[in-house]
N, C-alpha and C positions, 0 to 999 in steps of 0.2 A: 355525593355531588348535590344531590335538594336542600342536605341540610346545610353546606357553606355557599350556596346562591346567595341566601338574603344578605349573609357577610360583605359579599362582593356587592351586590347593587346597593348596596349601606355606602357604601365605602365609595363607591363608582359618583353615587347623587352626593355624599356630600364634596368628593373634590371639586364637583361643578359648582356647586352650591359655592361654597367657599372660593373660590376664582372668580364667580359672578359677581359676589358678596363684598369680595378687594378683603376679605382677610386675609387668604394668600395673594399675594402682592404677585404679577406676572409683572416681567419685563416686555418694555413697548420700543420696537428699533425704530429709529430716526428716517424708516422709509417701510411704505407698505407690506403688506406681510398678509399673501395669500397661501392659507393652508387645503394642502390636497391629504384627504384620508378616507378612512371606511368605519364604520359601525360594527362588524362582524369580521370574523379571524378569518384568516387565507387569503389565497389569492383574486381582490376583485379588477385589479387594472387599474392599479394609482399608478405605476411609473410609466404609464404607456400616454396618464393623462397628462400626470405631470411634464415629461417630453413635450406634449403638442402645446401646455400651455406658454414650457418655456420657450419654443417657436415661433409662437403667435407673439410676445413679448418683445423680443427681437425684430421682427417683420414690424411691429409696430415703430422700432425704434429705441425702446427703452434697455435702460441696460439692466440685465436680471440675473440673479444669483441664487444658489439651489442651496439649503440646507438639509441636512438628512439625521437620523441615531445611528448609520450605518450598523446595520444589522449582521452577523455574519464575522464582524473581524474580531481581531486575534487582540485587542484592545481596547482599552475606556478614554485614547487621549483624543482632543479637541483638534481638526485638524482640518488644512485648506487641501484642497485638494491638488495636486502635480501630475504632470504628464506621465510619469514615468512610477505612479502608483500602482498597487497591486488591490485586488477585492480583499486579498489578507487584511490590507491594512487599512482599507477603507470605507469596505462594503461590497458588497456585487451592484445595488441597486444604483446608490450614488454613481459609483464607477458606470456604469450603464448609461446614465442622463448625461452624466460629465463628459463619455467620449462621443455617446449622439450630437449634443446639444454644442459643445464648448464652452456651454457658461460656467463661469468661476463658481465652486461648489467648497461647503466643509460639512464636517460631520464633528460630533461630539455625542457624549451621553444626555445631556442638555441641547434643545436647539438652539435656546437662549444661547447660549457661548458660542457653538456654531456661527449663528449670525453674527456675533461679537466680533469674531473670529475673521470672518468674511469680511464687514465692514470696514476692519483695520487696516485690508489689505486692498479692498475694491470701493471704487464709489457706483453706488448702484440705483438703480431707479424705483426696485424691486425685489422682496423677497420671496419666493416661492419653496414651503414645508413641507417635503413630501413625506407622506406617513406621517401627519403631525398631529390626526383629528382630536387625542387625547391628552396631548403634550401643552397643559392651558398654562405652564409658564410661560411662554411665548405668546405673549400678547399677539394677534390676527384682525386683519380691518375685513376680511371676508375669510368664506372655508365653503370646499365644494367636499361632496360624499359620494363616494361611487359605490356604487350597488349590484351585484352582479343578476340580473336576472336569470337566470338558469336555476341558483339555488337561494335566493331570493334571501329570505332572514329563519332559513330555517325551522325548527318547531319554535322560535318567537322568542325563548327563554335567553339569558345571560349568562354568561360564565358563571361556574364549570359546566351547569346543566342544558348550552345552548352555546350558539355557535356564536351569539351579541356581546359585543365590549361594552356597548349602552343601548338603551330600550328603541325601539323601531321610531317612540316619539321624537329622538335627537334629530331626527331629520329635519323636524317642523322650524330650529332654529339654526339651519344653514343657509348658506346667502343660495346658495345650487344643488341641483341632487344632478347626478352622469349616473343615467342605465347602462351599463354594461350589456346588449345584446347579445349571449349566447345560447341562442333557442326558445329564450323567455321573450314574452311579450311588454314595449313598454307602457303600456295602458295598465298592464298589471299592477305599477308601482305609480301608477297615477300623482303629480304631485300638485300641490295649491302654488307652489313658490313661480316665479315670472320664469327664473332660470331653472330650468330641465329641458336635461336633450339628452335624446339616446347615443349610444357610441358605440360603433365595431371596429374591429381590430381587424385590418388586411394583411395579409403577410407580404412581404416583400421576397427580394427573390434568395433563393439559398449562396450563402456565403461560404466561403473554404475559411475557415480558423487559422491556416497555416498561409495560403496563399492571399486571400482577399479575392482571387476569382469567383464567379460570381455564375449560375447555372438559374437558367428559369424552375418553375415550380413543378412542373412535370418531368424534370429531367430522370427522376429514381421513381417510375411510375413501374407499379409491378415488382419493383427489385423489394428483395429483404433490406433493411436499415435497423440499425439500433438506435433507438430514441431513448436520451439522454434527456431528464427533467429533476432539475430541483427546485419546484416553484413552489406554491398553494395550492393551485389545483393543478397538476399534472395531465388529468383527463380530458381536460381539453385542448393541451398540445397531443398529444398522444391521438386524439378523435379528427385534430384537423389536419396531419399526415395522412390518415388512413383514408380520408376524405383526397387527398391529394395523390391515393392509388399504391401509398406506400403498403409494403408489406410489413407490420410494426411487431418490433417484439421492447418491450418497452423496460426501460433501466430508470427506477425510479430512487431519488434520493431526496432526503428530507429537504425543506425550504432552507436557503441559506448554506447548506451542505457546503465546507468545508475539502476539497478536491484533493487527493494524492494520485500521483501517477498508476497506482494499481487499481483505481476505477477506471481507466480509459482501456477499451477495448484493444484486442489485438491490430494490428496495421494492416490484416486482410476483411479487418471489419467496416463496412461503410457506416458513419455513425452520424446524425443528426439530434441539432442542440439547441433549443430556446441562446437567445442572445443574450440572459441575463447569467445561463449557465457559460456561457464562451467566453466570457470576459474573465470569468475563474479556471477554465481549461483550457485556455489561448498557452499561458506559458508550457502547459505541461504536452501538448499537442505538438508546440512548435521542439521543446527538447527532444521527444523523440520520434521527431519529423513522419508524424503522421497525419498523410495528404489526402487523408478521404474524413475529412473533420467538416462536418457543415454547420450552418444555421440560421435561422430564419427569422430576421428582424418581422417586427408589427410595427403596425403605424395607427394611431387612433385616430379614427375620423367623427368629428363630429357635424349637428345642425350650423350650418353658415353662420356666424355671425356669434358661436354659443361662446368664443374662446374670448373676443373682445372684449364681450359688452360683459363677462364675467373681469376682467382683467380691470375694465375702465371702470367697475361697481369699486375695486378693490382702490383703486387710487382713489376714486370720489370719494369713500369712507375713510380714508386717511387724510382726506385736505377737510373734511367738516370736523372729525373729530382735535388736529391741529388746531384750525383754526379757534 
């Protein structure tokens, strides 16, 4: 692994370089294009951010559209996203934002085509990239990074020998840094930039998969649950049940996991689910009408004011470079 690091950050600096450079040519969409990403592999809470920005978006008025690489599906084609989609063929994450949000969404291997894709079919005010911090064919008039405090940037190093897709310095040239609060402090990740604000994630209340009923947070206090997690970091769904009194025995599958009916637990099992995992075990819940299926939306909260004045940088940066 030390000895194909310098490979990778070779490689890492000069696609920057070259994108900075306009050798490689990015495509610029005919309307703002705010990209949400992270620095470092797993899970930090880009879709949780992504959601709140594309709410604040809409509250504002503007109309906003979600591009994504959906990650997870069964496919490489370029695609808008429909009501009647599955995570198979879309993604878990986009599908996630799409049925929260309602905003018109596509996914592609390219996000460039994505937004192609989207624009063909929606007029919109706004592009919002989720997971997009790497992806510099998609021209961007701002980009926020989210950082999870708890496991912060690891022992510092780059791929393979670190947990970094680029150096801790990429931070210095985004429009925003989002703390992720999970037990970490945000003074730890201190930033110089105007826009930084920390952000935690509240649970909302437990969902039925099958029904849509809906139970407060203590309702499985003391009882056994199976917890189901196919995220980045699973330990902190798994910590914030047991936090919530649950008795956890924990069913852990890889990020983006791929669901067949022989992972879902027997129908005498009570089982609790990240809502990014329920939009992929909703169909197979409901076939065999297993009614003790929960889970537990988040909603990201941030400083007052952090979601605008990042949204209204992201359109000013596209009306000065236009013009």
């Amino acid at each position: 692994m030390l000895l194909l690091q310098p490979l990778y950050v070779a490689v890492t600096a000069f696609r920057r370089w070259a994108y900075a450079t306009k050798l490689f040519s990015a495509w610029k969409a005919p309307v703002p294009v705010l990209v949400v990403g992270n620095i470092s592999i797993g899970g930090t809470g880009k879709t949780p951010l992504t959601i709140a920005l594309v709410e604040e978006a809409q509250t504002m008025g503007l109309r906003v559209g979600v591009v994504s690489r959906g990650y997870g599906r069964d496919n490489e084609l370029t695609r808008v996203l429909k009501a009647d989609d599955s995570a198979t063929v879309v993604g878990d994450e986009p599908l996630l934002i799409f049925q929260r949000t309602s905003a018109p969404a596509a996914v592609a291997s390219k996000r460039s085509d994505a937004a192609k894709a989207l624009l063909a079919e929606q007029q919109l005010d706004l592009l919002i990239a989720d997971d997009g911090l790497q992806h510099y064919a998609l021209a961007r008039d701002a980009e926020v990074v989210v950082v999870d405090s708890q496991r912060g940037f690891g022992n510092g190093w780059q791929l393979p020998s670190g947990p970094l897709r680029e150096p801790q310095q990429r931070l210095n040239k985004a429009d925003a840094v989002v703390i992720n609060q999970r037990g970490g402090q945000h003074e730890q990740f201190s930033h110089e930039l105007a826009l930084s604000t920390p952000m935690t994630l509240a649970p909302g209340e437990l969902v039925n998969v099958v029904t849509g009923e809906r139970l407060s947070l203590g309702s499985f206090k003391d009882q056994s649950v199976i917890a189901i997690a196919g995220i980045g970091n699973p330990q902190v769904f798994y910590d914030g049940l047991a936090k919530l009194g649950m008795n956890v025995e924990p069913l852990y599958f890889q990020d983006h996991h791929v669901f067949t009916d022989r992972d879902l637990p027997g129908l005498e099992k009570t089982i609790v689910m990240t809502e990014k995992d329920a939009v992929k075990l909703a169909p197979i819940a409901k076939a065999k009408q297993h009614h003790n299926c929960w889970y537990i939306p988040v909603t990201a909260t941030l400083n007052e004011g952090f979601a605008e004045a990042l949204i209204r940088k992201t359109l000013d940066s596209y009306k000065a470079q236009s013009s």
